[in-house]
C-alpha positions in Angstrom: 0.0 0.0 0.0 1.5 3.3 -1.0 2.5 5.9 1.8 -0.2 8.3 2.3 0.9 11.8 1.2 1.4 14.1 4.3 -0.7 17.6 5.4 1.4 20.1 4.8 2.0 23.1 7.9 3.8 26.1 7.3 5.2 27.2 10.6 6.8 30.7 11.4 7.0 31.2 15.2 4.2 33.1 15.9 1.2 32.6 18.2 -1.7 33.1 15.1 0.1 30.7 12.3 -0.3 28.3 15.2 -3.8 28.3 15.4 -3.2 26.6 11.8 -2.9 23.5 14.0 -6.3 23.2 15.2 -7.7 22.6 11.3 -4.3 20.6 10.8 -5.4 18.0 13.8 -8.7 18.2 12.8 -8.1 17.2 8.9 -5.6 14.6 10.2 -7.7 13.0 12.3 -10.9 12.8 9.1 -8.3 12.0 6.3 -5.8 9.7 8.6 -3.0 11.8 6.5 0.3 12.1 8.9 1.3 16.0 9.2 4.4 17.6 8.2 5.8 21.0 9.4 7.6 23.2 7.2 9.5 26.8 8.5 11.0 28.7 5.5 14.5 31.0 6.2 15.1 33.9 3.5 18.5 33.9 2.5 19.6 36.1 5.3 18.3 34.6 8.0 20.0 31.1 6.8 23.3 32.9 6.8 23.0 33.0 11.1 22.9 29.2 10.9 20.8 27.0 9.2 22.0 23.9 11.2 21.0 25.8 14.4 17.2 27.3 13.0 16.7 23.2 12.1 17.2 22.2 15.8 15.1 24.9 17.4 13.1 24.4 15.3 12.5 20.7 15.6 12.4 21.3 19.1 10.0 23.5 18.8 7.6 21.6 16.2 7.8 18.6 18.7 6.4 20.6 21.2 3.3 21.7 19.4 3.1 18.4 17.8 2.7 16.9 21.6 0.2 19.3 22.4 -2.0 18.8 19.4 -1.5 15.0 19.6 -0.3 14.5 16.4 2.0 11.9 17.1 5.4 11.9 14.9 5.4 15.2 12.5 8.2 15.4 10.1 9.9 18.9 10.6 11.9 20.4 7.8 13.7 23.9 7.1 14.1 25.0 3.9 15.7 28.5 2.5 13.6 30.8 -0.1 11.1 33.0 -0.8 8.1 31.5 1.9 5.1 31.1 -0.8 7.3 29.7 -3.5 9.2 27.3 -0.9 5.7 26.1 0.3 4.1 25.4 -2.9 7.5 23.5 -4.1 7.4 21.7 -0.9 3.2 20.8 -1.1 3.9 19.1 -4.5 4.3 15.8 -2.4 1.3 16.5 0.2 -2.2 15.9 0.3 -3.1 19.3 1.2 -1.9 22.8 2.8 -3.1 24.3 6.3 -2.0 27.7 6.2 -3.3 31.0 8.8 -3.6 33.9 7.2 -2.5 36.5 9.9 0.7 35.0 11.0 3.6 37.0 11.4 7.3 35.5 11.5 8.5 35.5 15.2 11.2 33.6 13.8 12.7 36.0 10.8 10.9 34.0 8.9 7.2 34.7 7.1 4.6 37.3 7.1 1.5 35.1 6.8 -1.1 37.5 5.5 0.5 37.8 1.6 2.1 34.4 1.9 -0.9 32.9 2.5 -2.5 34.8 -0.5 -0.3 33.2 -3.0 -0.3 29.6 -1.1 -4.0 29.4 -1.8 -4.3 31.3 -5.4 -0.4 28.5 -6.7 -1.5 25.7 -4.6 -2.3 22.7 -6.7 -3.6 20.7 -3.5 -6.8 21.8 -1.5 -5.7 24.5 0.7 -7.6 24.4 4.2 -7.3 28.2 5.1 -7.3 29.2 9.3 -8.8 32.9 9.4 -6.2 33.5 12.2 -8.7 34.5 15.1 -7.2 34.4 18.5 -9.4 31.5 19.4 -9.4 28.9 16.4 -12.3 26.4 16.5 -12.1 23.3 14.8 -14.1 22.8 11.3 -15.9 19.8 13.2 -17.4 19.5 16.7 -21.3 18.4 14.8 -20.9 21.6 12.8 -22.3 22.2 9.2 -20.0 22.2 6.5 -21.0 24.8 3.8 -20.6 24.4 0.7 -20.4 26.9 -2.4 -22.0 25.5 -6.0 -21.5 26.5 -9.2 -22.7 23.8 -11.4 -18.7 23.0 -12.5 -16.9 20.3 -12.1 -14.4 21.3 -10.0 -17.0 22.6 -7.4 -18.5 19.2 -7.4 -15.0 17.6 -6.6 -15.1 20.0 -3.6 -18.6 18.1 -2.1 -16.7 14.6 -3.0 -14.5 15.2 -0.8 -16.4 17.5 1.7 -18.9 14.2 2.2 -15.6 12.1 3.2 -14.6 14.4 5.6 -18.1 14.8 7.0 -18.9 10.9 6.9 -16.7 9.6 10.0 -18.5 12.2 12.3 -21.4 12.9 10.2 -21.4 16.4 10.2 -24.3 17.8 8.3 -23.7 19.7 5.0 -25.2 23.1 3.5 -24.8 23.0 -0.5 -25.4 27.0 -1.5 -26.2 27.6 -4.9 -26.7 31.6 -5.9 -28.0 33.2 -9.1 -28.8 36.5 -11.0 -29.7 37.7 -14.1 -26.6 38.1 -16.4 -25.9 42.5 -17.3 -27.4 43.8 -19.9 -24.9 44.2 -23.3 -26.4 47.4 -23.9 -28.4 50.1 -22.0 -30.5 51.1 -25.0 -31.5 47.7 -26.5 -30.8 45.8 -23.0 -34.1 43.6 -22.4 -35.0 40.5 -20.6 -37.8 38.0 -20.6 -40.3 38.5 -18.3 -39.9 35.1 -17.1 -35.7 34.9 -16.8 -35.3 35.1 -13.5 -38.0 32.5 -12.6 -36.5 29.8 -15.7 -32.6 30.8 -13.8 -34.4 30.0 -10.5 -36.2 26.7 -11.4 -32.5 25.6 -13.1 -30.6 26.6 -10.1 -33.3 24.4 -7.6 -33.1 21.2 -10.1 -29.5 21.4 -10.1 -29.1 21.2 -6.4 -32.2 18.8 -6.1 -30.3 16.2 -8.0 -27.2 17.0 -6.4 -28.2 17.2 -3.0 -27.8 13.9 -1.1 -30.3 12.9 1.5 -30.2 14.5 4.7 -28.5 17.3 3.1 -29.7 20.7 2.9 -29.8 23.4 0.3 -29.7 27.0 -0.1 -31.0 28.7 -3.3 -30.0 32.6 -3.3 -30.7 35.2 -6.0 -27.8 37.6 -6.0 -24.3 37.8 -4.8 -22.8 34.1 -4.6 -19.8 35.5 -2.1 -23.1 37.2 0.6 -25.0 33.6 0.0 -22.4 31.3 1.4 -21.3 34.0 4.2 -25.0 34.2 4.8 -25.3 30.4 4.8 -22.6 29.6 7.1 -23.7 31.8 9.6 -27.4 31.1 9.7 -26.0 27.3 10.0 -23.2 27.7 12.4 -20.7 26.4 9.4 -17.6 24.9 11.2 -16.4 25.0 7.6 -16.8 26.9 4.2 -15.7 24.9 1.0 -15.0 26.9 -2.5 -13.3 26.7 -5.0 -10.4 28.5 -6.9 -9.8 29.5 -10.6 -6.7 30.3 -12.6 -3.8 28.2 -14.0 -0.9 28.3 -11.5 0.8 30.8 -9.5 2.1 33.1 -12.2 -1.0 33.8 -14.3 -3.2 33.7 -11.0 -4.1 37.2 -10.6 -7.2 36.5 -8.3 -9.2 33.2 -6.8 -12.1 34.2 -8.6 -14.3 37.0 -6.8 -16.0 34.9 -4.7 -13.6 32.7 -3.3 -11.8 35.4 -2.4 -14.3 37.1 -1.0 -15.5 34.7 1.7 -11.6 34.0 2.0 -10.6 37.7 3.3 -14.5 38.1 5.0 -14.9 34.9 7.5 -14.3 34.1 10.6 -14.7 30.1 9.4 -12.4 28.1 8.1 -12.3 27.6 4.7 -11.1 25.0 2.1 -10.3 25.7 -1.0 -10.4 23.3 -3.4 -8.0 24.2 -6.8 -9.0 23.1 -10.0 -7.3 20.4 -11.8 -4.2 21.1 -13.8 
């Protein structure tokens, strides 16, 4: 049986990229994936002693691995710019947990931008920690949210969003929004009356024959990004699941408006699911 791919931790000292842990322990414990902390050194910082950061730093990942019970955590330091060393590095894990507000206490990151281009390069599902000072895991019998667009890669977000929620059976809130599309022209702009109720009753089928029983749905008209925010906190959401757009970290100017969005708005963790290269 091959060696299951590990959960990939970006660790830089500070108290908030910590909180990162709670989802990590949390996914771990759904996905049985070991965990792996990473801390990145810039150039300078590796000039002071590389050998030296290593052992502190596996000292110091040991500790938080005890205290999280993660059992044994590879620790590794690398040398770099911190997004493109983490993305490099995730190539051989099942998935990122990233904060978004850590700052390096160690020399090392600064969380909020990092973070940014982990989630919009990342080629692996990137389960993003808001970096509140009390981080709550996704589960606990919490919903699970879960933004639809009718593609593909959205629904590869629920297949794996109802394997995470089976061993606790968490329930899960699919959220589908829609609006009438802008007018090409002011002067000659015009609509059937009956668009927005056709848009409506092709939203509603959709998640009818995707919802699962037992699961719920939420049909919005307007802003997709206010729907799932909307949805998560009318349901409690332990956990908000999107996905991103673009091809790779160079030509990815944005997640797409709504992933980003909920990403820089909640309190909730959220996963990101990237589309497939």
């Amino acid at each position: 049986m091959a060696e299951q791919r590990p959960i990939l931790v970006p660790l830089d000292g500070s108290k908030l990229a910590e909180n990162a842990l709670v989802d990590a322990a949390w996914l771990s414990r759904m996905t049985g994936a070991p965990v792996r902390f990473i801390h990145v050194l810039d150039s300078d910082a590796a000039k002071d002693g590389r050998a030296d950061a290593a052992e502190t730093f596996q000292k110091y990942a040991g500790e938080l691995a005890a205290a999280h019970k993660l059992g044994t955590v590879a620790c590794d330091v690398t040398v770099g710019s911190a997004a493109e060393e983490i993305l490099k590095e995730a190539e051989n894990a099942s998935a990122i947990v990233i904060a978004t507000h850590g700052r390096g206490g160690v020399r090392a990151m600064i969380m909020g931008s990092v973070a940014d281009k982990v989630i919009r390069g990342a080629k692996v599902p990137v389960l993003v920690e808001p970096g509140i000072e009390r981080p709550v895991s996704p589960g606990d019998g919490k919903a699970i949210v879960v933004g639809l667009d009718g593609s593909i890669e959205a629904e590869r977000g629920l297949a794996m969003v109802r394997t995470l929620a089976a061993p606790a059976n968490l329930p899960i809130v699919l959220v589908r929004a829609f609006s009438l599309p802008p007018p090409a022209g002011i002067e000659f702009s015009y609509y059937p009356a009956d668009l927005g109720a056709t848009l409506e009753a092709a939203a509603r089928e959709y998640l009818e024959a995707t919802a699962r029983p037992g699961e719920k749905y939420v049909l919005v008209q307007g802003d997709a990004a206010t729907a799932v925010l909307d949805a998560a906190e009318q349901h409690n959401a332990g956990l908000i699941v999107l996905t991103s757009t673009g091809k790779g970290l160079a030509k990815r100017v944005a997640l797409g408006s709504t992933t980003d969005r909920v990403v820089h708005s909640t309190k909730r963790s959220v996963l990101v699911v990237p589309q497939q290269s």
